[in-house]
C-alpha positions in Angstrom: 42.1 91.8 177.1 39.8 92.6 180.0 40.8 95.0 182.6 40.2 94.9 186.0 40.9 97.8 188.5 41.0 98.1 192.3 39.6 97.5 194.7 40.1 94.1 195.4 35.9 93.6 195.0 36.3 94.2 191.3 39.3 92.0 190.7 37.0 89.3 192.5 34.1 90.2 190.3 36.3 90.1 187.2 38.3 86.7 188.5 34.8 85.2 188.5 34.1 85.8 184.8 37.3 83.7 183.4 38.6 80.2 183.0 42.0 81.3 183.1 44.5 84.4 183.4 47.7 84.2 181.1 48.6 87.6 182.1 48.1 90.2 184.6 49.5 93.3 185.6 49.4 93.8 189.4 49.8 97.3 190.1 47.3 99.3 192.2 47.9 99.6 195.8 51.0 99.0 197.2 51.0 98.1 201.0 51.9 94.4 201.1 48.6 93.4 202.2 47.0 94.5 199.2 49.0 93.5 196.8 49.0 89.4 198.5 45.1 90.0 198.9 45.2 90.6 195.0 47.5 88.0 194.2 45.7 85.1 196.4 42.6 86.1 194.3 43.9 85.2 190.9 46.3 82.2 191.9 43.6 80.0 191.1 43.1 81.1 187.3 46.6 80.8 186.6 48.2 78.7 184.8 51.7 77.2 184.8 52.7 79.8 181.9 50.7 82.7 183.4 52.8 85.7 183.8 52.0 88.0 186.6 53.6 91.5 186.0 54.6 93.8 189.0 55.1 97.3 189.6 57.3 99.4 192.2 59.0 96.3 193.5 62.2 97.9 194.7 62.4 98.0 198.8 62.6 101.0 199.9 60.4 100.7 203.3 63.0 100.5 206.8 62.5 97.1 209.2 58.7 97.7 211.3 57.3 99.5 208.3 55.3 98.3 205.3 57.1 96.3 203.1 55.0 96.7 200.4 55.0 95.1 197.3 59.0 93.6 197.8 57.4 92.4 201.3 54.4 90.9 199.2 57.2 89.5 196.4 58.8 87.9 199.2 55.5 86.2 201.0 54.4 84.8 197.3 58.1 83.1 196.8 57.9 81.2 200.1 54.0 80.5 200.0 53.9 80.0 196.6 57.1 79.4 195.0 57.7 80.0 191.5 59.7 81.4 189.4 60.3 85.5 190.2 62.9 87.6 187.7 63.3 91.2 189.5 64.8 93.9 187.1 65.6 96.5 190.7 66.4 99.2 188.3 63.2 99.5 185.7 61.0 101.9 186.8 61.1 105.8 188.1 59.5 106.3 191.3 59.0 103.7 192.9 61.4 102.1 190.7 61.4 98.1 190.0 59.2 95.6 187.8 59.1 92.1 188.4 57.9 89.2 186.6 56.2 86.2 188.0 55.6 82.8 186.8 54.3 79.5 188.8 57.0 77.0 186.3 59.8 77.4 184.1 58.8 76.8 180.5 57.3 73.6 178.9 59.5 71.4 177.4 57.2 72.2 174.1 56.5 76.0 174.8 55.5 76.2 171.3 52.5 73.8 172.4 48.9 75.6 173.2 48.3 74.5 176.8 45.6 77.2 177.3 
């Protein structure tokens, strides 16, 4: 386990150092440009198990503000596709997780495909 905080230099830094992310847990800034800008960076080390966790994901923000990280959930399904569950209710303030996941299980997700 290796953690990486913000800003988006040291995620960079840190995505440099690995083949692969199975998991991360996105959950620093939350304007909508941040948190794509942090996603886009560790796309490529994902695999199609890697689990990308997400904090504060309910909307909350009114049309012409930021839409934060919903805004960004929404931008990553239609660039990126994917699988997205949303549990709206987990959480306090801003409340919502998410989890995110390029494909649905292996047919053999007991298989090591690290």
């Amino acid at each position: 386990v290796t953690l990486a905080s913000s800003p988006v230099e040291d995620v960079t830094e840190f995505v440099g150092t690995v083949e692969n992310i199975r998991f991360a847990y996105l959950d620093s800034a939350h304007e909508q440009e941040h948190a794509l800008e942090e996603f886009r960076i560790i796309y490529p080390r994902l695999t199609d198990e890697s689990l990308v966790f997400w904090d504060n994901t309910y909307k909350i923000a009114d049309p012409g503000e930021d839409q934060r990280v919903n805004g960004a959930l929404r931008v990553i399904m239609e660039e990126f596709g994917g699988n997205l569950v949303n549990f709206p209710n987990a959480s306090w303030s801003t409340p919502g997780q998410a989890l995110w996941q390029k494909k649905a299980f292996a047919k053999d997700w007991n298989s090591d495909s690290r």
